[in-house]
N, CA, C and O atoms as a Tinker XYZ file with bonds, in Angstrom:
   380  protein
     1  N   -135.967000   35.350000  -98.079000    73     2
     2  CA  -134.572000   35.258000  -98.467000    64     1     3
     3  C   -134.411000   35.577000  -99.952000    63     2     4     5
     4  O   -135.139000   35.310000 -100.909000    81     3
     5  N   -133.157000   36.276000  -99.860000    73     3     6
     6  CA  -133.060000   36.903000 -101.901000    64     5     7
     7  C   -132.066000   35.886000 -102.290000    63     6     8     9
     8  O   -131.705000   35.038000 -101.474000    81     7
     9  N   -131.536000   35.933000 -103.671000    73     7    10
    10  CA  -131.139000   35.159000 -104.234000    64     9    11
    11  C   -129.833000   35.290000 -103.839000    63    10    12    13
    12  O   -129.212000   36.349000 -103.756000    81    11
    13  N   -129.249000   33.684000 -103.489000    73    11    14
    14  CA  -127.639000   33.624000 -102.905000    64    13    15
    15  C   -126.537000   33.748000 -104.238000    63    14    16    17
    16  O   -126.775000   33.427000 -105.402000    81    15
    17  N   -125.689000   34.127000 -103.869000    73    15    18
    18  CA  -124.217000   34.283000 -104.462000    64    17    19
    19  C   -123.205000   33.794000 -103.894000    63    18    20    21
    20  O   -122.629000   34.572000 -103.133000    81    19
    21  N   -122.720000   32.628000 -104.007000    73    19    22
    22  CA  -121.759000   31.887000 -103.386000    64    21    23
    23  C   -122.326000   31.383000 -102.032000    63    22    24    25
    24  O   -121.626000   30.938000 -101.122000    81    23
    25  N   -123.368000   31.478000 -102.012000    73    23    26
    26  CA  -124.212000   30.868000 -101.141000    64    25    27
    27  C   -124.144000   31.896000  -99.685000    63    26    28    29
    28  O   -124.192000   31.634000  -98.483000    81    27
    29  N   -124.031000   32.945000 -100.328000    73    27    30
    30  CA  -124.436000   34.166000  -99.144000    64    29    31
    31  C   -125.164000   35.050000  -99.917000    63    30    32    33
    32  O   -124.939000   35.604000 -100.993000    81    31
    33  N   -126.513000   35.069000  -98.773000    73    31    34
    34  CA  -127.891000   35.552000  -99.072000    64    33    35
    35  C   -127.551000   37.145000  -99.156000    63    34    36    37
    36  O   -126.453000   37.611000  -98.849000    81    35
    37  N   -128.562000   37.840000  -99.578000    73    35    38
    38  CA  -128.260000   39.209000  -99.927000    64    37    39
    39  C   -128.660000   39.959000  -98.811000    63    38    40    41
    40  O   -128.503000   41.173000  -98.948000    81    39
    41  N   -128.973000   39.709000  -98.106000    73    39    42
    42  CA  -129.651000   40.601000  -96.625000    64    41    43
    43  C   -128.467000   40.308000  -96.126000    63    42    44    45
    44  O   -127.917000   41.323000  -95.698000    81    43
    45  N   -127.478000   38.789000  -95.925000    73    43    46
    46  CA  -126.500000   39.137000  -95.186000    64    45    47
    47  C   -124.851000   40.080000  -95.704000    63    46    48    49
    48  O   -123.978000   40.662000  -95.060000    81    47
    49  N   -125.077000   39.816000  -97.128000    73    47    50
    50  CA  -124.184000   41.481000  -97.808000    64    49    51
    51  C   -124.540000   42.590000  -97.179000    63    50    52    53
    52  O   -123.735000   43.215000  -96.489000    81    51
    53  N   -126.078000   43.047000  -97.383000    73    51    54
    54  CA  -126.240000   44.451000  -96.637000    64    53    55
    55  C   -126.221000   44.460000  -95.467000    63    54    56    57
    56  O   -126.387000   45.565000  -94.950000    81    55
    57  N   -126.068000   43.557000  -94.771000    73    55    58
    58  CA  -125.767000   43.829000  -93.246000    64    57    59
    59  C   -124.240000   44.136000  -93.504000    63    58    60    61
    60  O   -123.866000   45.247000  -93.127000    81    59
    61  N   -123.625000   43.592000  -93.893000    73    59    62
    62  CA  -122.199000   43.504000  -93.319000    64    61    63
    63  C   -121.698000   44.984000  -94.482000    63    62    64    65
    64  O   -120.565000   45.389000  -94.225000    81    63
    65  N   -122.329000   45.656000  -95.506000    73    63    66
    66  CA  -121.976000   46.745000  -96.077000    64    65    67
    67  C   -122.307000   47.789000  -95.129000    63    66    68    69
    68  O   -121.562000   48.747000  -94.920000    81    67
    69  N   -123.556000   47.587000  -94.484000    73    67    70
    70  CA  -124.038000   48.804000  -93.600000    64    69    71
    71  C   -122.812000   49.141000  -92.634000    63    70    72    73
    72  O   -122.474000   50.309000  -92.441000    81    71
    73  N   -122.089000   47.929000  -91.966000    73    71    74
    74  CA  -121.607000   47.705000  -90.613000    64    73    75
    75  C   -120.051000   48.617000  -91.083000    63    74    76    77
    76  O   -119.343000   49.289000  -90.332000    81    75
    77  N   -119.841000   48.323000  -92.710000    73    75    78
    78  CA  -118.330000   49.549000  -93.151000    64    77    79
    79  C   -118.896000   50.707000  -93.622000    63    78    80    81
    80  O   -118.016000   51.555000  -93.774000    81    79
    81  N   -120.139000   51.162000  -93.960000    73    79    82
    82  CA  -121.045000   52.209000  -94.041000    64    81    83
    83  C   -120.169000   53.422000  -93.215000    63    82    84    85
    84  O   -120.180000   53.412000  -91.984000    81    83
    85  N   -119.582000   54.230000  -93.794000    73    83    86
    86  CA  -118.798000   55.614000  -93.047000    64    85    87
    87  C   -117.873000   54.813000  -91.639000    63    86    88    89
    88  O   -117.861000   55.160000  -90.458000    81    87
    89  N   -117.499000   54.206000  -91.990000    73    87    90
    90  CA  -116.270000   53.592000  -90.409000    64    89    91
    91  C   -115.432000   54.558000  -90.546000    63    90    92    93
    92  O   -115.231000   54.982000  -91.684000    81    91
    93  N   -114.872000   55.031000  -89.632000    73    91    94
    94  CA  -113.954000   56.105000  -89.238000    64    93    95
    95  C   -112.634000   55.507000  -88.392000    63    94    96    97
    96  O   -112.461000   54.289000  -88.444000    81    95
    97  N   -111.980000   56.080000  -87.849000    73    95    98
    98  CA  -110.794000   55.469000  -87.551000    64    97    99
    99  C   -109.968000   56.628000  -87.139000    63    98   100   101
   100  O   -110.267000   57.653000  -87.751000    81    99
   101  N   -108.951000   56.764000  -86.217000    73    99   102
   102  CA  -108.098000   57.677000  -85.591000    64   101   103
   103  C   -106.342000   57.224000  -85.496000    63   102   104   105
   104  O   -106.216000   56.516000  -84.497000    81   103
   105  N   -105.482000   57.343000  -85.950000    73   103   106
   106  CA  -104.341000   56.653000  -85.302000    64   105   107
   107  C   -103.714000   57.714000  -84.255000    63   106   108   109
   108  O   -103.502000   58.926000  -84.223000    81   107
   109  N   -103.468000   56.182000  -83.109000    73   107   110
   110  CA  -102.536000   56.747000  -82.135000    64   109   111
   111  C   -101.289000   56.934000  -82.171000    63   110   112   113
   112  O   -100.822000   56.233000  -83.069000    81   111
   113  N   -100.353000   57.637000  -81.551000    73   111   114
   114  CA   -99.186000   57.844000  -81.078000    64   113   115
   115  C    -98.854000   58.240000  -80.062000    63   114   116   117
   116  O    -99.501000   58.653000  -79.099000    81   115
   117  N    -97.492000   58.094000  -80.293000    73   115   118
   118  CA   -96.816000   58.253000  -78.572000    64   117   119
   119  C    -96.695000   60.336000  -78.426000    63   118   120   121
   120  O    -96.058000   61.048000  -77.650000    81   119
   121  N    -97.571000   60.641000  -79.494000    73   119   122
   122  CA   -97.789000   62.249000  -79.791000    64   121   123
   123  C    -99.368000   62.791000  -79.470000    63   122   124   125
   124  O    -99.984000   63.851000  -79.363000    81   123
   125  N    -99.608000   61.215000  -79.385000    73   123   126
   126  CA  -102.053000   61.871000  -79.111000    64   125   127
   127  C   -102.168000   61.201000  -80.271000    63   126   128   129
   128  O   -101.244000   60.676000  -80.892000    81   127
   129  N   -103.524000   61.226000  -80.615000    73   127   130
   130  CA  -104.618000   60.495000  -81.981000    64   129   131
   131  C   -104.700000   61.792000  -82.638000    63   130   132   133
   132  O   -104.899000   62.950000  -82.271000    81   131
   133  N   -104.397000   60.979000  -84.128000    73   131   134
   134  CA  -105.063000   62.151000  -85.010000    64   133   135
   135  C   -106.379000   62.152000  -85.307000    63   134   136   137
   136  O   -107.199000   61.244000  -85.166000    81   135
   137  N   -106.508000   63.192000  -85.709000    73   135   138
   138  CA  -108.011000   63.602000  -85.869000    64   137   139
   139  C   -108.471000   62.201000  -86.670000    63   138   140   141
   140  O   -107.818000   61.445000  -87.389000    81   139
   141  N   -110.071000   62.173000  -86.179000    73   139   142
   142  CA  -111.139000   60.195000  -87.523000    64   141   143
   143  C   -111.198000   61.292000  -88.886000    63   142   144   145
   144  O   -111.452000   62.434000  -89.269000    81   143
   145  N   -110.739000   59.912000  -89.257000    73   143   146
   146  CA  -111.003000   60.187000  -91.132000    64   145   147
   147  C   -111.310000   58.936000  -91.123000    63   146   148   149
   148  O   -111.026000   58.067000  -90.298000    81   147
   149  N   -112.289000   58.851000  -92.701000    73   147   150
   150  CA  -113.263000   57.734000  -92.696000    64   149   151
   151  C   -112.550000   56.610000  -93.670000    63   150   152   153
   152  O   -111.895000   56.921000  -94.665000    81   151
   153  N   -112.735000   55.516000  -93.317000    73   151   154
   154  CA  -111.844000   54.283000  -93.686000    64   153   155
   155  C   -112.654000   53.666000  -94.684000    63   154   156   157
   156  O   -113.652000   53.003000  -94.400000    81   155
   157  N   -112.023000   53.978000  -96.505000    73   155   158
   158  CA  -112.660000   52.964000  -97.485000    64   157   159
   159  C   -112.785000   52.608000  -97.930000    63   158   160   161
   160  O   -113.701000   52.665000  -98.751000    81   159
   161  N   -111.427000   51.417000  -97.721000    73   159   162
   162  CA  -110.787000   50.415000  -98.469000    64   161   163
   163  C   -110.413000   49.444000  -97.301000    63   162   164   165
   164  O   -109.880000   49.959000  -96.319000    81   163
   165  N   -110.664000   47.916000  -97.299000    73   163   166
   166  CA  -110.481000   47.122000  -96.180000    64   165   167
   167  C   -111.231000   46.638000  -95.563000    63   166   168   169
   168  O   -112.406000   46.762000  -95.907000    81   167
   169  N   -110.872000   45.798000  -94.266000    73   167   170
   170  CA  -111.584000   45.670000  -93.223000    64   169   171
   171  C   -111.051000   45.728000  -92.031000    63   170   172   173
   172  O   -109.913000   45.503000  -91.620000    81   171
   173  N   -112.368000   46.175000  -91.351000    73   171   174
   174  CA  -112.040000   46.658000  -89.420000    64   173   175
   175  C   -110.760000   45.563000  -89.289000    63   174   176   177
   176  O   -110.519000   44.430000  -89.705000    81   175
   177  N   -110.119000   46.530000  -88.503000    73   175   178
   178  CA  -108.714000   45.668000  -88.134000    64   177   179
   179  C   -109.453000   45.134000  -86.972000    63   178   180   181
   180  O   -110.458000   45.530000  -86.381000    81   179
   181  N   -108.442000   43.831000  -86.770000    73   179   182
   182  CA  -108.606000   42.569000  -85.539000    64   181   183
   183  C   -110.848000   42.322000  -85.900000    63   182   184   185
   184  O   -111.487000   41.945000  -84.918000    81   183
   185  N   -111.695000   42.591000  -87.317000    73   183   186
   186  CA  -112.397000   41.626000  -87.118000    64   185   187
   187  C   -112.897000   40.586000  -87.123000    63   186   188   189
   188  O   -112.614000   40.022000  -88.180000    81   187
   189  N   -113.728000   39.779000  -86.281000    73   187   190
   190  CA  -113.811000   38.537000  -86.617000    64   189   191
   191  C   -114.416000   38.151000  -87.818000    63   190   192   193
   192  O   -114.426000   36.953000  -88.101000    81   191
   193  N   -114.958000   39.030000  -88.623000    73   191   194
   194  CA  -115.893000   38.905000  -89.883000    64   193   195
   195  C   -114.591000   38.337000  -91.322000    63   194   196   197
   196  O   -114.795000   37.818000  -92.420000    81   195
   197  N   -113.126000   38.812000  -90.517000    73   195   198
   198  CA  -112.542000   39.361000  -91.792000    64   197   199
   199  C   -111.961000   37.778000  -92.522000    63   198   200   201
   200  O   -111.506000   37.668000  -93.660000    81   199
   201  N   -112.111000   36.790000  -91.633000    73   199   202
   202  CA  -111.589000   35.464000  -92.261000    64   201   203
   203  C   -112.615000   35.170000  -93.098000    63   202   204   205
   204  O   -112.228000   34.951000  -94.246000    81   203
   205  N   -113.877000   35.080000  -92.919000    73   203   206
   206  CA  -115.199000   34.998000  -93.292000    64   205   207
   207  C   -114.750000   36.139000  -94.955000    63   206   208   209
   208  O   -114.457000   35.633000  -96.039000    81   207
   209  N   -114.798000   37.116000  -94.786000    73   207   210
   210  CA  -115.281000   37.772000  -95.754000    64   209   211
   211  C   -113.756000   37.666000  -97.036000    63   210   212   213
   212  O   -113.894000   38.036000  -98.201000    81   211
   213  N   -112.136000   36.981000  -96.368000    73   211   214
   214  CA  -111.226000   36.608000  -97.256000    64   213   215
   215  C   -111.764000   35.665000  -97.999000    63   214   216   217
   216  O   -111.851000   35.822000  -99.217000    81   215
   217  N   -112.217000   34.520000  -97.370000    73   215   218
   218  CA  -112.864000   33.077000  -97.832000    64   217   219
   219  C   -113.813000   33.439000  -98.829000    63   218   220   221
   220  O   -113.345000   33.048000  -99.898000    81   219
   221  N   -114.880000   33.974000  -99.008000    73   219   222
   222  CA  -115.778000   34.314000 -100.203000    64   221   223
   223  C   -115.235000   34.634000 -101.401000    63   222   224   225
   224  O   -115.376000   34.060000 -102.481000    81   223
   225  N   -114.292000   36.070000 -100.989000    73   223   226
   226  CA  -113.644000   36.798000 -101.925000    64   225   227
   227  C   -113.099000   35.648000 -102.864000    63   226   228   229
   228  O   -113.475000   35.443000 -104.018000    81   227
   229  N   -112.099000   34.899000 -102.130000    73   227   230
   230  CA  -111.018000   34.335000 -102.470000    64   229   231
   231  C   -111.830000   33.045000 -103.485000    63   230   232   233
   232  O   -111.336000   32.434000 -104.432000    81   231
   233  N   -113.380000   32.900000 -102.828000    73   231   234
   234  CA  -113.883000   31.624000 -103.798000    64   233   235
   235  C   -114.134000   32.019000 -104.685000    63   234   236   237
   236  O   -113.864000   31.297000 -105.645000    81   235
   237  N   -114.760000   33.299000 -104.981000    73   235   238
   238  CA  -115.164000   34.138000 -106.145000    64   237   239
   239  C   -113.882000   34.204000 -107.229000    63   238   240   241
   240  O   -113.898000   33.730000 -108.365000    81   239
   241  N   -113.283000   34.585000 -106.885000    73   239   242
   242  CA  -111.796000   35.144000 -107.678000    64   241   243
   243  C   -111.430000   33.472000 -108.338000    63   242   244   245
   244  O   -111.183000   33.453000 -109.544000    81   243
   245  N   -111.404000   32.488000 -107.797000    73   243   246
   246  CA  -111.021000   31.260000 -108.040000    64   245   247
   247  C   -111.929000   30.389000 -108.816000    63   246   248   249
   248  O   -111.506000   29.522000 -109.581000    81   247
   249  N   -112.836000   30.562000 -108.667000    73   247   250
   250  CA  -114.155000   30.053000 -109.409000    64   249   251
   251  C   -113.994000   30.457000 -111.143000    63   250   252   253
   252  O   -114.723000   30.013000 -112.030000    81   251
   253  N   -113.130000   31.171000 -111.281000    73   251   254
   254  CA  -113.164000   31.938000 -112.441000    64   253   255
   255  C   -112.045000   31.603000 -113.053000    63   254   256   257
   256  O   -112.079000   31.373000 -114.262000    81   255
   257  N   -110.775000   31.510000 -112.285000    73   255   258
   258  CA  -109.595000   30.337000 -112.857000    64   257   259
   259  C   -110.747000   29.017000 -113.283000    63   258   260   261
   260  O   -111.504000   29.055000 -114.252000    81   259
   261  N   -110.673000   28.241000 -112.601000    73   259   262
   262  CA  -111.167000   27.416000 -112.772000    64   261   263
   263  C   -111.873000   26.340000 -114.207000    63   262   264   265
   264  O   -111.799000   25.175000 -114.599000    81   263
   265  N   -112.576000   27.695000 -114.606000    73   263   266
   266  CA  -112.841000   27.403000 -116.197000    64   265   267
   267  C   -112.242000   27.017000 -117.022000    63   266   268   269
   268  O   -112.702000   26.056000 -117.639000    81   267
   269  N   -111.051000   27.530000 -117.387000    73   267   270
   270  CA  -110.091000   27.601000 -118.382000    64   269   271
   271  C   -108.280000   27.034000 -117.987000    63   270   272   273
   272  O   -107.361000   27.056000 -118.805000    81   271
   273  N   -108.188000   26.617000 -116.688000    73   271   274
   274  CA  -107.193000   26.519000 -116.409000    64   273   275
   275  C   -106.724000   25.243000 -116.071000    63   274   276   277
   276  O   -107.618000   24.679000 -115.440000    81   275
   277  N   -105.563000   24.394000 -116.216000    73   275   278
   278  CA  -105.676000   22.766000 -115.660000    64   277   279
   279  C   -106.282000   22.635000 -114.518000    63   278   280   281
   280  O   -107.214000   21.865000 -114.285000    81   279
   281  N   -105.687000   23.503000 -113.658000    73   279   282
   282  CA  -105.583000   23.163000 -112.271000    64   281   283
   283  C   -104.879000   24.521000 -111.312000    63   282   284   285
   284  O   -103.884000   25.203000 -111.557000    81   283
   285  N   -105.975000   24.583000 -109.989000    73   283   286
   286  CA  -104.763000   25.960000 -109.021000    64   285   287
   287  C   -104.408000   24.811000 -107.712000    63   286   288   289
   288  O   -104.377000   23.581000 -107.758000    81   287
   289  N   -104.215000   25.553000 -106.803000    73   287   290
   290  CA  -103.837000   25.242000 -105.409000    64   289   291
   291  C   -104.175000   25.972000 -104.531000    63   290   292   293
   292  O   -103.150000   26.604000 -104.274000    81   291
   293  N   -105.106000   26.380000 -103.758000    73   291   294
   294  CA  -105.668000   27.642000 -102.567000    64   293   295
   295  C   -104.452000   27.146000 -101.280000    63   294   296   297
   296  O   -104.119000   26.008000 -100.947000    81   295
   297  N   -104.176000   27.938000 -100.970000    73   295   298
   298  CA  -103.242000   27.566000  -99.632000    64   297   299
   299  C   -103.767000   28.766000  -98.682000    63   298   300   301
   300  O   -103.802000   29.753000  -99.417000    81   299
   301  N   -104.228000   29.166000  -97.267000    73   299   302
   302  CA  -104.041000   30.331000  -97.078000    64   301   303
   303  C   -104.449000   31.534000  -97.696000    63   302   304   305
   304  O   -105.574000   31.746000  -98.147000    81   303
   305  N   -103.737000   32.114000  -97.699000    73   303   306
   306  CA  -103.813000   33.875000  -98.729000    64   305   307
   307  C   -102.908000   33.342000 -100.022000    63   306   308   309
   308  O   -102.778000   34.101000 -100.982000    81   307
   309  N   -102.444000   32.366000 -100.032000    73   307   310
   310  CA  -101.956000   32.505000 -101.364000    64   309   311
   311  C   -103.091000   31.431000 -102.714000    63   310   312   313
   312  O   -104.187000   30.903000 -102.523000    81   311
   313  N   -102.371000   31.457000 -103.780000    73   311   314
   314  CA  -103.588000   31.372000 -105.070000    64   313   315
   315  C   -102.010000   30.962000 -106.068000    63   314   316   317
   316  O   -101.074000   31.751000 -106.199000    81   315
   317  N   -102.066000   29.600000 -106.649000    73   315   318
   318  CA  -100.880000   29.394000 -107.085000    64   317   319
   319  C   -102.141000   28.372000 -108.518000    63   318   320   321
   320  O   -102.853000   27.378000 -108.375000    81   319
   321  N   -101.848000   29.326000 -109.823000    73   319   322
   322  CA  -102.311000   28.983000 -111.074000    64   321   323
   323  C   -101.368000   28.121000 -111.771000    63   322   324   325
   324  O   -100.199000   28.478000 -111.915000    81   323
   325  N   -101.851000   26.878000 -112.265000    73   323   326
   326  CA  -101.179000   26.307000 -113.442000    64   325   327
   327  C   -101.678000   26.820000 -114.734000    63   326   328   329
   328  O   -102.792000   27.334000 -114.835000    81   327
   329  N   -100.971000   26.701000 -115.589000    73   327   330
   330  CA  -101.640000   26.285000 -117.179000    64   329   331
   331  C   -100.144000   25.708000 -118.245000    63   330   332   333
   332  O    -98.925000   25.702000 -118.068000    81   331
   333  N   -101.035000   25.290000 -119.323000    73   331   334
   334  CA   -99.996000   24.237000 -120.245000    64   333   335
   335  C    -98.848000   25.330000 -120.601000    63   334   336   337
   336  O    -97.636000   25.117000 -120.555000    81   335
   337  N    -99.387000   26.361000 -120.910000    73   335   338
   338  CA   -98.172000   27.638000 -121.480000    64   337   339
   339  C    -97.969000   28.932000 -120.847000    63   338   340   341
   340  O    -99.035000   29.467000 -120.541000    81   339
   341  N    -96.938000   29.588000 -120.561000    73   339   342
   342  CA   -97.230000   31.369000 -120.046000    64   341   343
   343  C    -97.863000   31.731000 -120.724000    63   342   344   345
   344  O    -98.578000   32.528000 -120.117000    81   343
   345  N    -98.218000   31.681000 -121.997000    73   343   346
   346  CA   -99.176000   32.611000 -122.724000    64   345   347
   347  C   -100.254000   32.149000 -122.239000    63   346   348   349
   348  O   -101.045000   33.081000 -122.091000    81   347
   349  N   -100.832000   30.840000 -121.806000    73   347   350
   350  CA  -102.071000   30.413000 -122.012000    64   349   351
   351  C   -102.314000   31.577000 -120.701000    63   350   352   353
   352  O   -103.028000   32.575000 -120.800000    81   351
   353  N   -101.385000   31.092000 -119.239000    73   351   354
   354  CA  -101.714000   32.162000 -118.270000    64   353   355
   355  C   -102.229000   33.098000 -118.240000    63   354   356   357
   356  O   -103.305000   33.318000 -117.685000    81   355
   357  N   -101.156000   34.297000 -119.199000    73   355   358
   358  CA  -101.278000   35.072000 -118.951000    64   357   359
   359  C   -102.901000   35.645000 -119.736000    63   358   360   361
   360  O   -103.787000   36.326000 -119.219000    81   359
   361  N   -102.844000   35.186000 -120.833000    73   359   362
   362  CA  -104.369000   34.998000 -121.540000    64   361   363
   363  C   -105.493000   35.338000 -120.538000    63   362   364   365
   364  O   -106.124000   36.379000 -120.353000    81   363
   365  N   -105.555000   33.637000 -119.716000    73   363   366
   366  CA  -106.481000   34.044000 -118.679000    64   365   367
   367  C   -106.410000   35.054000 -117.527000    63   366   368   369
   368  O   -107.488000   35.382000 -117.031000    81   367
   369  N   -105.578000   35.449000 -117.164000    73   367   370
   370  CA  -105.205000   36.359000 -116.216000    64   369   371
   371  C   -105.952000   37.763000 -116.498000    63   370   372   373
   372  O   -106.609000   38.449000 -115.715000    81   371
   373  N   -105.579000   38.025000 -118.159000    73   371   374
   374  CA  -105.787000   38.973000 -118.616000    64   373   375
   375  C   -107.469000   38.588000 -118.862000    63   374   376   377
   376  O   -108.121000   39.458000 -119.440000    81   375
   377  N   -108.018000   37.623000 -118.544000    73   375   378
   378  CA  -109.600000   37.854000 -119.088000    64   377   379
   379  C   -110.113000   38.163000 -117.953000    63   378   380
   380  O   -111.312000   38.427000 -117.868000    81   379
């Protein structure tokens, strides 16, 4: 086992990089599918990986408020920052 990052091991990153490794994709219509072009930004729509892989993101990104800030709130997809001043905010925002 290699060294964890948020407590996900590095063999299981390259698995799950390999698995968006050239993904392709077609959209349908009520006209036929257009021609696959390769998808690479995102994740596979409807996968089960993708709650899994919001949750990391989202600890990473937050871990980093954290330092410098009173206090956040994780709800969901949303990310709601306090601090004593807008400047102080935006300060950190901007770091």
């Amino acid at each position: 086992m290699g060294n964890a990052l948020l407590g996900v091991e590095e063999w299981w990153v390259s698995a799950v990089m390999s698995i968006y490794t050239g993904a392709q994709t077609a959209i349908t219509t009520v006209y036929g599918n257009s021609s696959c072009f390769e998808v690479k930004v995102g994740i596979h729509q409807g996968s089960a990986m993708s709650q899994v892989l919001f949750v990391i993101v989202v600890e990473a990104i937050s871990r980093e408020f954290r330092v410098a800030l009173p206090w956040e709130l994780l709800y969901v997809d949303d990310l709601a920052l306090v601090a004593e001043t807008e400047e102080d905010l935006i300060k950190r925002l901007n770091e």
